[in-house]
C-alpha positions in Angstrom: 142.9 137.5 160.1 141.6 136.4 163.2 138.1 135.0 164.3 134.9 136.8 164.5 133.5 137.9 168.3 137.0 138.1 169.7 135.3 140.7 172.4 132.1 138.3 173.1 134.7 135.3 173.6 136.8 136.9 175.7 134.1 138.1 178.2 132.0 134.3 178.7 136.1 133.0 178.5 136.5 134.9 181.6 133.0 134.0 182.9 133.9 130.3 182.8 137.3 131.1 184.7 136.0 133.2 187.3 138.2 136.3 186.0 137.6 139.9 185.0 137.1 139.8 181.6 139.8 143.2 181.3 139.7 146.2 178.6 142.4 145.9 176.0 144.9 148.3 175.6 148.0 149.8 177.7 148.7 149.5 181.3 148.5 152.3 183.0 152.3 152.5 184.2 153.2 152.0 180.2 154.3 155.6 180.4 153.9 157.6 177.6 151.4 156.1 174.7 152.5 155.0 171.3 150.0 154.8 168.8 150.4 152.9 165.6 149.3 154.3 162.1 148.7 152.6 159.0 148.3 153.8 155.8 149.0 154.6 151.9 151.2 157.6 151.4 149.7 160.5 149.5 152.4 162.9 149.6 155.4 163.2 152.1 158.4 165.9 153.3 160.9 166.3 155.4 158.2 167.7 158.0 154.7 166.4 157.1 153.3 163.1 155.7 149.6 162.6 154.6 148.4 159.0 154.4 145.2 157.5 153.6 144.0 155.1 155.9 142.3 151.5 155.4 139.3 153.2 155.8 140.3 155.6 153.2 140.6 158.7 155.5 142.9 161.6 154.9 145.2 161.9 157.8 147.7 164.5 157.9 150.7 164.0 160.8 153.7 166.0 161.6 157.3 164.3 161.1 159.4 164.9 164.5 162.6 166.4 163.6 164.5 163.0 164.7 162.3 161.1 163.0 163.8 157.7 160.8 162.6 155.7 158.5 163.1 152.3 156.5 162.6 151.4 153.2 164.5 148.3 152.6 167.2 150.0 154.2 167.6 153.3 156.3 166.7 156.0 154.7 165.2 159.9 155.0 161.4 159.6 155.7 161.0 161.9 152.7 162.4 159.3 150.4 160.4 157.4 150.7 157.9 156.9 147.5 154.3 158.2 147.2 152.1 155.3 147.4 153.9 152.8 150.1 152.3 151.1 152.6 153.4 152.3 155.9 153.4 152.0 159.5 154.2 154.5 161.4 155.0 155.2 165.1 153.9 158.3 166.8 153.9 160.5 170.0 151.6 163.2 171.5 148.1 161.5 170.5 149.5 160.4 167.4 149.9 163.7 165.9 153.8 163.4 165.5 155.6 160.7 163.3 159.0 159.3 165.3 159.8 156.2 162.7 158.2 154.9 159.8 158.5 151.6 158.0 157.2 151.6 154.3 156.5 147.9 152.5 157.6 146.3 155.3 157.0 142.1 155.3 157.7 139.5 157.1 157.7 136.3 155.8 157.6 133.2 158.6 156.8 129.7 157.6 158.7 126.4 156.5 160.4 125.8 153.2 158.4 123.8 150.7 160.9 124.2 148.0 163.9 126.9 146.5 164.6 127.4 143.1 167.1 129.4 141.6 171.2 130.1 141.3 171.2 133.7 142.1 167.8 135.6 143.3 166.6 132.1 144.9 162.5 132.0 144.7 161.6 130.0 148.1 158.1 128.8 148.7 156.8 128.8 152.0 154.3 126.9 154.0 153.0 129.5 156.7 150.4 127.2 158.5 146.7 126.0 157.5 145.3 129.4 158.3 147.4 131.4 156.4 148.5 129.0 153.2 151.3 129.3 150.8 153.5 131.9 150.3 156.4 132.7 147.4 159.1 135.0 148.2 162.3 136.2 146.6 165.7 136.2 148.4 167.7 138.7 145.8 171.3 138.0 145.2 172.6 141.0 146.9 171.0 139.6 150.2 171.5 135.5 150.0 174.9 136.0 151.9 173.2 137.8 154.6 170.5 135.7 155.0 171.9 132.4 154.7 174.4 133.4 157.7 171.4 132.9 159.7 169.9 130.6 158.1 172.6 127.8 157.1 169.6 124.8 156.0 168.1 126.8 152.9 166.3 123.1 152.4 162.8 121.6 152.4 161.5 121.2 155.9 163.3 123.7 157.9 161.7 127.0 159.0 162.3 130.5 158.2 162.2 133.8 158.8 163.0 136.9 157.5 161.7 140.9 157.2 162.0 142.6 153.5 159.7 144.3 151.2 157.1 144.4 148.7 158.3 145.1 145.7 156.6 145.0 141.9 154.3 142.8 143.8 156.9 140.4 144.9 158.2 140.1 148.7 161.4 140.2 148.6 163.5 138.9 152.0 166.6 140.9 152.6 167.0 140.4 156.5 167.2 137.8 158.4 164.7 138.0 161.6 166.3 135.2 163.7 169.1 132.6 163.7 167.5 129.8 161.9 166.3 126.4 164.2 168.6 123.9 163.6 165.8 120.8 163.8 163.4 120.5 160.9 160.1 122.2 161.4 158.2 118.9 162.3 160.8 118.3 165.7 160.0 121.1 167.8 161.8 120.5 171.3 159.2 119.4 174.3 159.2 122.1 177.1 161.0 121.8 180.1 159.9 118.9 182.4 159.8 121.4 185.1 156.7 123.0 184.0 153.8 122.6 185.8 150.7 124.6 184.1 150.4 126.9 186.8 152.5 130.0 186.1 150.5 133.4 186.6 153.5 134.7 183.9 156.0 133.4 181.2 159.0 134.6 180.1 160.6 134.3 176.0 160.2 136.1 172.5 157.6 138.0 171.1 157.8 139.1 167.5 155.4 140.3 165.1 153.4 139.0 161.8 152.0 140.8 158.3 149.6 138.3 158.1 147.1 140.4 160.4 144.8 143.0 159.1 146.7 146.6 159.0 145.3 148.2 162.0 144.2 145.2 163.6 145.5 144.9 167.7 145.8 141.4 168.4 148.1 138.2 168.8 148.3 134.9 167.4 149.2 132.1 170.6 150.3 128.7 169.9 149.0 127.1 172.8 144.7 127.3 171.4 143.4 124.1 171.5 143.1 122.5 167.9 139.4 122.3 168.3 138.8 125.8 169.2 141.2 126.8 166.5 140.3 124.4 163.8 143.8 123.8 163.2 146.0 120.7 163.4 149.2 121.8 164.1 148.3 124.0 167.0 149.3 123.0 170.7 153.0 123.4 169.5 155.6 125.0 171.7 158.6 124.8 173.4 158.2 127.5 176.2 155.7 125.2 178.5 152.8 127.3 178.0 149.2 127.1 179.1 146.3 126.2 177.4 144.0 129.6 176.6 141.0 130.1 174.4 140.3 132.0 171.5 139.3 136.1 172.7 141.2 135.4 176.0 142.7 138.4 176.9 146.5 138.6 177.7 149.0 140.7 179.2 152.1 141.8 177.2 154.9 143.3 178.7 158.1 144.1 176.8 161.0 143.9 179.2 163.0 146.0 177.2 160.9 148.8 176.9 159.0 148.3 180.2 155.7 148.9 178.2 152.7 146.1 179.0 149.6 146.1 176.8 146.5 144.0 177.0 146.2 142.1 173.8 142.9 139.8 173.4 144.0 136.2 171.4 142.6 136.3 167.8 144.4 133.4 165.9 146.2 130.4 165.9 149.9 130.7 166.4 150.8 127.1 165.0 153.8 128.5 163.0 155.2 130.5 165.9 154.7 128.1 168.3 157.4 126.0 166.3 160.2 128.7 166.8 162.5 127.6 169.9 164.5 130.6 169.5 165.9 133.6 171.4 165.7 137.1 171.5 168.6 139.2 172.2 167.4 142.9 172.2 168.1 143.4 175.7 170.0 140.4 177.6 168.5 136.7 176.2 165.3 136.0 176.7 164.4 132.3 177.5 163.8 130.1 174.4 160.2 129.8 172.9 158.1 132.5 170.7 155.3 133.2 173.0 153.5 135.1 171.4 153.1 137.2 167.7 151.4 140.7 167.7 149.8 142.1 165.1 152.1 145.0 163.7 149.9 147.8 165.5 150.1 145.9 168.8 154.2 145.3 168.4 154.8 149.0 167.8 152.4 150.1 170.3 154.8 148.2 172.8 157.9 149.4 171.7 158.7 147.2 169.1 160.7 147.6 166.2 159.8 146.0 162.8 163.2 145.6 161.7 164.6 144.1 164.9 162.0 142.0 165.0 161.2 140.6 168.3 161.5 141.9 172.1 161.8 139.8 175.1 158.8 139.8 176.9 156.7 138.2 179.9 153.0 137.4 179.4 150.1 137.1 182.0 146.5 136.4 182.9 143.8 136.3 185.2 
């Protein structure tokens, strides 16, 4: 996912503003580092997990003793089957494995249509960059979801965190209480806004559509030239304008952890979320941003929660 140069963009971006172009990766008052870890599980116990990584490396971590996992539901990190997908959180130079999510998905996007009477198959339109996508919603978890998500109907957006299963993502969470406009009438930002905050405040929540180890966030507000996308420039948080490679600064409020995390993609679909996150308090309502999964576990993040309130910064 993403565009190619990200690093040269970001450095003649800031060259045209006047700014330094910044070094991605955590503040230094983040406290102490999370690293994210993807990979393929080759064998696994209660105290150690070997993976191979995308680049097809052997890596052999240590599972802390509080260590938890999820696998569709919570379960015992040694449960979980040889061969998932995971990511992983760790501690101490990531050598030591504090939480684990195995086939985790997320599937964001806007209902094109629902078939079905029980396991309802819903396809999904999740923006020009990243095409269709089918998913299942299983019997068992249609209560749950539709809770949160009332308009199971063409035109209205959704969002939800499951698995991959026989090939087939299947939704069983909810990740936010469903907009109640159609995905066409996103709110206008408040009139107040002026274009010149050095900050903004909302949600930021995470994406599978970016490569596994990839750091990086998709923003709604690129310009649809620079993004080669039509629905881009699409939010209701009142943000700025900023180019493709521009780096930005992440802080999750909750965690008080701030990263610098460069802009690699469009974030048309986000951008059409006026929602809320209530991890810690309520944030203010607009996505702001969406992190790649490394970059949203690096700050805190939890894949199942699936957002954090956060402020954002430049320059």
């Amino acid at each position: 996912m993403g565009y190619p140069d990200v690093g040269r963009r970001r450095v003649l971006a800031a060259a045209a503003l006047g700014r330094e172009a910044g070094v991605p990766g955590p503040e230094p008052s983040a406290g102490n580092s999370l690293r994210a870890v993807a990979g393929e599980i080759v064998d696994i116990s209660p105290h150690l997990v070997i993976i191979e990584t995308p680049e097809g490396r052997e890596e052999r971590l240590v599972i802390a003793p509080w260590a938890t996992a999820w696998h569709g539901g919570d379960t015992a990190p040694a449960d979980i089957p040889i061969r998932s997908r995971v990511m992983m959180r760790t501690v101490r130079e990531g050598k030591v494995v504090e939480r684990i999510w195995a086939d985790t998905v997320r599937i964001t996007g806007t209902i094109l249509t629902i078939e079905g009477r029980k396991d309802l198959t819903v396809e999904l339109s999740c923006g020009p960059h990243r095409g269709r996508r089918t998913i299942v919603i299983p019997y068992r978890a249609t209560g749950r979801v539709q809770v949160r998500h009332p308009k199971l109907e063409p035109g209205y957006l959704f969002d939800a965190i499951g698995v991959r299963r026989d090939g087939a993502c299947h939704a069983l969470l909810p990740a936010t209480s469903q907009p109640p406009y159609p995905a066409r009438a996103v709110p206008p930002p408040p009139p107040a806004y002026a274009g010149v905050q050095s900050r903004v405040s909302g949600t930021v929540t995470w994406s599978d559509a970016f490569d596994e180890e990839e750091r990086g966030l998709a923003y709604p507000m690129v310009e649809r030239s620079d993004a080669g996308c039509p629905d881009a420039e699409v939010s209701c948080a009142g943000l700025p304008y900023l180019a493709v490679g521009s780096l930005v600064q992440v802080k999750n409020v909750c965690a008080e952890r701030a990263v610098n995390v460069p802009v690699v993609a469009c974030g048309c679909v986000a951008g059409r979320f006026c929602d809320r996150c209530v991890e810690c308090g309520t944030s203010p309502r607009g996505r702001i941003a969406e992190l790649s999964p490394s970059s949203y576990i690096e700050l805190g993040g939890d894949l199942v929660k699936g957002c954090f309130n956060a402020q954002i910064g430049w320059g």
